[in-house]
C-alpha positions as CSV (number, residue, x, y, z in Angstrom):
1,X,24.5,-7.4,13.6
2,X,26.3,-6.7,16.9
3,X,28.5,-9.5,16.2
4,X,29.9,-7.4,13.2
5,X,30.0,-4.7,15.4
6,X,32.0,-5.6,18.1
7,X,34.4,-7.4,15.6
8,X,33.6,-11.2,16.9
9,X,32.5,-12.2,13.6
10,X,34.7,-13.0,10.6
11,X,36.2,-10.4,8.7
12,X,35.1,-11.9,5.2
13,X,31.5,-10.7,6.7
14,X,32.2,-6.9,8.1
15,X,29.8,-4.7,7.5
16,X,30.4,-1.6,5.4
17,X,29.2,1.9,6.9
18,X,29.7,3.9,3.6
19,X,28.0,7.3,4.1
20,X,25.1,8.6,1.7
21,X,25.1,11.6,3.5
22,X,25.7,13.5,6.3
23,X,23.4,16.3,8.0
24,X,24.3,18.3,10.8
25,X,21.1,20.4,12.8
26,X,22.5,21.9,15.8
27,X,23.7,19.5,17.6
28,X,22.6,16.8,15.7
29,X,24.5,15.1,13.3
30,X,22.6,12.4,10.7
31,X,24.1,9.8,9.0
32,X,22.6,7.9,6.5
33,X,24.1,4.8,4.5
34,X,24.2,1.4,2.6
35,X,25.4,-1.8,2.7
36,X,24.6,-2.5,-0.7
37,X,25.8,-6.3,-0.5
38,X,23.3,-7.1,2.3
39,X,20.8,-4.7,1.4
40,X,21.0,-2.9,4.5
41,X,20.0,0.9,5.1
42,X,21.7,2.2,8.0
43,X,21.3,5.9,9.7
44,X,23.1,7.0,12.5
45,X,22.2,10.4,14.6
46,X,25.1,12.0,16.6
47,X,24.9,14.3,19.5
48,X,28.0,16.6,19.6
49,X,28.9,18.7,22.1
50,X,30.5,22.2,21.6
51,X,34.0,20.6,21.8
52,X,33.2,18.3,18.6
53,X,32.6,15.1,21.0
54,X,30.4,12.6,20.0
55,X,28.0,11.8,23.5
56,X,25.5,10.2,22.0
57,X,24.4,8.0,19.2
58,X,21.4,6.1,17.9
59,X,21.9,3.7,15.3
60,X,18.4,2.6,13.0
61,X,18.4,0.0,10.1
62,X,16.2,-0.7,7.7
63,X,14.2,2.0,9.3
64,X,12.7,4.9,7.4
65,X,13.5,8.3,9.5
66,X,11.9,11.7,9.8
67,X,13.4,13.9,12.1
68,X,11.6,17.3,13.0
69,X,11.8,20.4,15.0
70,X,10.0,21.2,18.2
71,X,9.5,25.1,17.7
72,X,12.8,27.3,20.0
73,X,10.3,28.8,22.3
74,X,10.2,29.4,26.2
75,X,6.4,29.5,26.3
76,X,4.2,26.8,27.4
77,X,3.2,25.1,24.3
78,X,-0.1,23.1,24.5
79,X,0.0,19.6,22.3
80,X,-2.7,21.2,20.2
81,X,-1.0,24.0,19.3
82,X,1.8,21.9,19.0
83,X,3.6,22.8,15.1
84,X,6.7,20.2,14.8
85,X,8.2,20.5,10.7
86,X,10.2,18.0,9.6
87,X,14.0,18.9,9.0
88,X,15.2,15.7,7.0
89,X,13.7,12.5,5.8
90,X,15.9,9.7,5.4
91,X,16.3,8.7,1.7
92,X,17.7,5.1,1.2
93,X,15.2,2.9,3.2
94,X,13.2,2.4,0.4
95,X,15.9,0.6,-1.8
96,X,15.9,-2.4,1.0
97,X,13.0,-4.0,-1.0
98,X,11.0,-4.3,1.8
99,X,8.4,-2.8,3.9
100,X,9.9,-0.9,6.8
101,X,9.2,0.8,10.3
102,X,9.1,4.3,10.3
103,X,10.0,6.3,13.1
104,X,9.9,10.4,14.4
105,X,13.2,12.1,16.1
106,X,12.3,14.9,17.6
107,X,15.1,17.5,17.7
């Protein structure tokens, strides 16, 4: 894959990042997409900056993605206690064919 990415590998083979969808919460943005040649699933979370800047991105494939909301508070919250609801659940990983990892962002 980084091969494609950085463009060392032959054009015939590039990887197509055609979005599914796109989510924005705050200041994370979500991604999700396809390659549906390679059977890829791809999703891509952006942070953005108030200026529209992209400073950070994490890049999952073939991953299946739940991202959910620690609750806006300035208290002390014990683990317990601890409500996090998910926001967005990715959509695509399942048309891979294949059993995938799942993973939590927290937001």
């Amino acid at each position: 894959m980084m091969r494609l990415l950085t463009g060392t590998d032959n054009i015939a083979d590039s990887f197509q990042f055609v979005p599914h969808s796109i989510d924005a919460f705050g200041s994370t943005v979500i991604v999700e997409g396809c390659d549906q040649r390679r059977d890829i699933s791809w999703i891509h979370a952006w942070t953005v900056n108030s200026h529209g800047i992209i400073t950070q991105v994490r890049e999952y494939f073939n991953t299946s993605l739940t991202v959910t909301r620690f609750a806006n508070s300035t208290k002390p919250v014990s683990v317990t206690s601890l409500h996090c609801p998910s926001v967005w659940e990715s959509s695509l990983s399942n048309r891979v064919g294949k059993s995938v990892p799942g993973l939590v962002l927290a937001i």
